[in-house]
C-alpha positions, -999 to +999 in steps of 0.1 A: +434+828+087+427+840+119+411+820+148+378+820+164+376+822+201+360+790+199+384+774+179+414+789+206+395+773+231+389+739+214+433+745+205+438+751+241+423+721+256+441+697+230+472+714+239+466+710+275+459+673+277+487+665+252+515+687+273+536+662+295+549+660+321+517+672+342+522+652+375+489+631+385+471+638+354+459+622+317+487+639+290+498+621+256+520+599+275+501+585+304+464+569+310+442+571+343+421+541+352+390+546+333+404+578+316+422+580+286+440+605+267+419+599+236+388+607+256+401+638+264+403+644+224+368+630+220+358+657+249+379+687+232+357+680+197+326+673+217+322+707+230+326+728+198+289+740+198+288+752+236+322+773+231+309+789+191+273+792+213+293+814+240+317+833+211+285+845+192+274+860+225+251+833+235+240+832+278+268+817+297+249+792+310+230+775+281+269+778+260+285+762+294+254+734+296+257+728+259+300+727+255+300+701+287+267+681+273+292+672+242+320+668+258+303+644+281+298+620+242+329+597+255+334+569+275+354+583+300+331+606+314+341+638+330+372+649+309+373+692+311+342+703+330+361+732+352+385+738+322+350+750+301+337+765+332+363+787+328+370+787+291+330+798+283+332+830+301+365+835+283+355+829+255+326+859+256+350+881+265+371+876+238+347+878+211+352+912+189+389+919+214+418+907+234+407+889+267+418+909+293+407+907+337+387+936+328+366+916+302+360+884+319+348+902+352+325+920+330+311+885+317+306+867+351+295+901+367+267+895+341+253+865+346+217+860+355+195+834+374+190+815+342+229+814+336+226+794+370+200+774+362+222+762+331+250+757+352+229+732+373+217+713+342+249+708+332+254+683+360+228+661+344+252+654+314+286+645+333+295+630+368+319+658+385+341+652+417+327+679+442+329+684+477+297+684+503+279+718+496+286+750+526+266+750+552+229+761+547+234+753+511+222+718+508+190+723+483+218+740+458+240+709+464+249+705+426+251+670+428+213+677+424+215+688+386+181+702+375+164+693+405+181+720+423+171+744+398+139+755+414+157+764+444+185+787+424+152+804+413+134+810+442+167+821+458+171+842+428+209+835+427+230+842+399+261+820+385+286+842+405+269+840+434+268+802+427+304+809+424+310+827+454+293+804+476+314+776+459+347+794+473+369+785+489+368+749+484+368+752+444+400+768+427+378+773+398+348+792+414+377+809+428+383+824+393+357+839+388+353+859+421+388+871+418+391+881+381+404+844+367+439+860+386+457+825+382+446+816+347+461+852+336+493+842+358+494+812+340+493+827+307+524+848+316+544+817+325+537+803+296+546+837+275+573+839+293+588+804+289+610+790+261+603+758+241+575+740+225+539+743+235+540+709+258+572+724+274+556+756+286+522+742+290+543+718+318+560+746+331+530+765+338+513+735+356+545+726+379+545+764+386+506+763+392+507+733+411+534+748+436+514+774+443+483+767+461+473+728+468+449+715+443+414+715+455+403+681+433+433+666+450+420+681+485+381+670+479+393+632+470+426+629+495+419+653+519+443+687+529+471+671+538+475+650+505+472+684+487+493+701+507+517+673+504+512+674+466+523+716+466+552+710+485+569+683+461+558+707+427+574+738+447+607+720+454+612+712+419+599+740+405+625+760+427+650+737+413+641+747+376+637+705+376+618+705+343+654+716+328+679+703+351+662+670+361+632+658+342+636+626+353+628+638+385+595+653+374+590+621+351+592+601+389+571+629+407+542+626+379+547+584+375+538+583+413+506+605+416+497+589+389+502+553+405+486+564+438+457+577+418+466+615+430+447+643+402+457+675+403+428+684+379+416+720+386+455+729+382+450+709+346+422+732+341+435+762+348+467+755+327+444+749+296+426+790+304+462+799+306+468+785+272+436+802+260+444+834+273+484+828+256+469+820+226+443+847+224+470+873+230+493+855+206+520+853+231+520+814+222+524+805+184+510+771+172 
């Protein structure tokens, strides 16, 4: 039987928290103060009506507000908030067809003021890391939840221009002004890897991670802690390490870990990678 967008998604997020190594971050192997690997389950479930919402063609922004208002019925908070940021709008283009650049820039192009407004809402259900809003932006801080939502609708802003006001401090608001490029790059890596799906889901985060410095990591611990962060994932992702020395990845991801170091918008772009793999069957499961 075939899959349901919806249900790729929910597959895609279990598969990305259960992949390991993913250096700094929650996989089957290794807990987070506060933040559990079973929460992360609990979230995946939780968010089953927001992401069948978005595949039945549902706003973006009442599916999105919905999906992180279920995955926020856990103890451990916010577990995949910019994973079903981009996994909603994914998710709508994939309904009926193959997800393709194409279909998601259609979705986000899309979006409305109300879209917005759901976005902001969502806030209310979750506590999210974010950084202090751009300048001139400070009613639309969304730290404010709802109560900014009166001034996203007297600016008359949609959810991509949310977006593209968030850039370029958010990797994830990032993907949707540039046609979720990295999430599709990360479904090639892992299409293009060998092994099981936690050995290509790692793959594609240690590629990820090498390639631009996490911006959770940069919002907590500041540029040069992110930048640090790249620098270690490129070396061994030059060195092929997740083949030819694991233990040295198993070190790399012990100590973010132990310094409290999260490379989490890499995490989520990983699990729109395994979507996008999945959707296109280029990963089996």
């Amino acid at each position: 039987m075939t899959r349901s967008p919806a249900e790729t998604a929910q597959l895609a997020l279990l598969l990305e928290v259960s992949a390991t190594p993913k250096p700094g971050n929650v996989d089957r192997e290794r807990d987070l103060s506060g933040l559990r690997y079973d929460h992360f389950l609990a979230g995946a479930v939780g968010s089953r009506e927001g992401l069948e919402l978005a595949g039945e063609g549902a706003p973006v922004g009442s599916a999105f507000e919905r999906a992180v208002a279920g995955m926020g019925c856990q103890e451990g908070g916010n577990t995949q908030f910019g994973s079903l940021l981009l996994l909603v709008p994914l998710v709508r283009a994939a309904s009926g067809r193959e997800v393709t650049p194409a279909g998601v820039r259609e979705v986000v192009e899309g979006t409305t003021v109300e879209d917005a407004a759901g976005f902001y809402r969502a806030f209310d259900h979750t506590d999210v890391r974010v950084g202090e809003p751009p300048e001139g932006m400070e009613p639309l801080d969304v730290r404010r939840g709802s109560e900014a939502v009166p001034a996203v609708e007297e600016r008359g802003l949609t959810l991509l221009e949310v977006m593209t006001a968030s850039v370029p401090g958010d990797d994830i608001a990032r993907e949707w002004t540039e046609g979720f490029e990295r999430s599709f790059r990360a479904a090639g890596v892992i299409g293009g890897t060998e092994g099981t799906p936690s050995e290509r889901a790692a793959a594609a985060f240690l590629s990820a991670l090498a390639d631009r410095p996490d911006t959770l990591v940069a919002t907590k611990h500041g540029e040069r802690v992110a930048e640090e962060v790249r620098e270690r994932a490129a070396e061994l992702d030059e060195r092929s390490a997740l083949d030819t020395e694991p233990e040295a990845v198993e070190a790399f991801a012990d100590d973010l870990v132990s310094r409290g170091v999260n490379p989490g918008t890499t995490a989520d772009l990983v699990c729109a990678g395994l979507f996008v793999a999945l959707d296109r069957g280029e990963l089996v499961v």
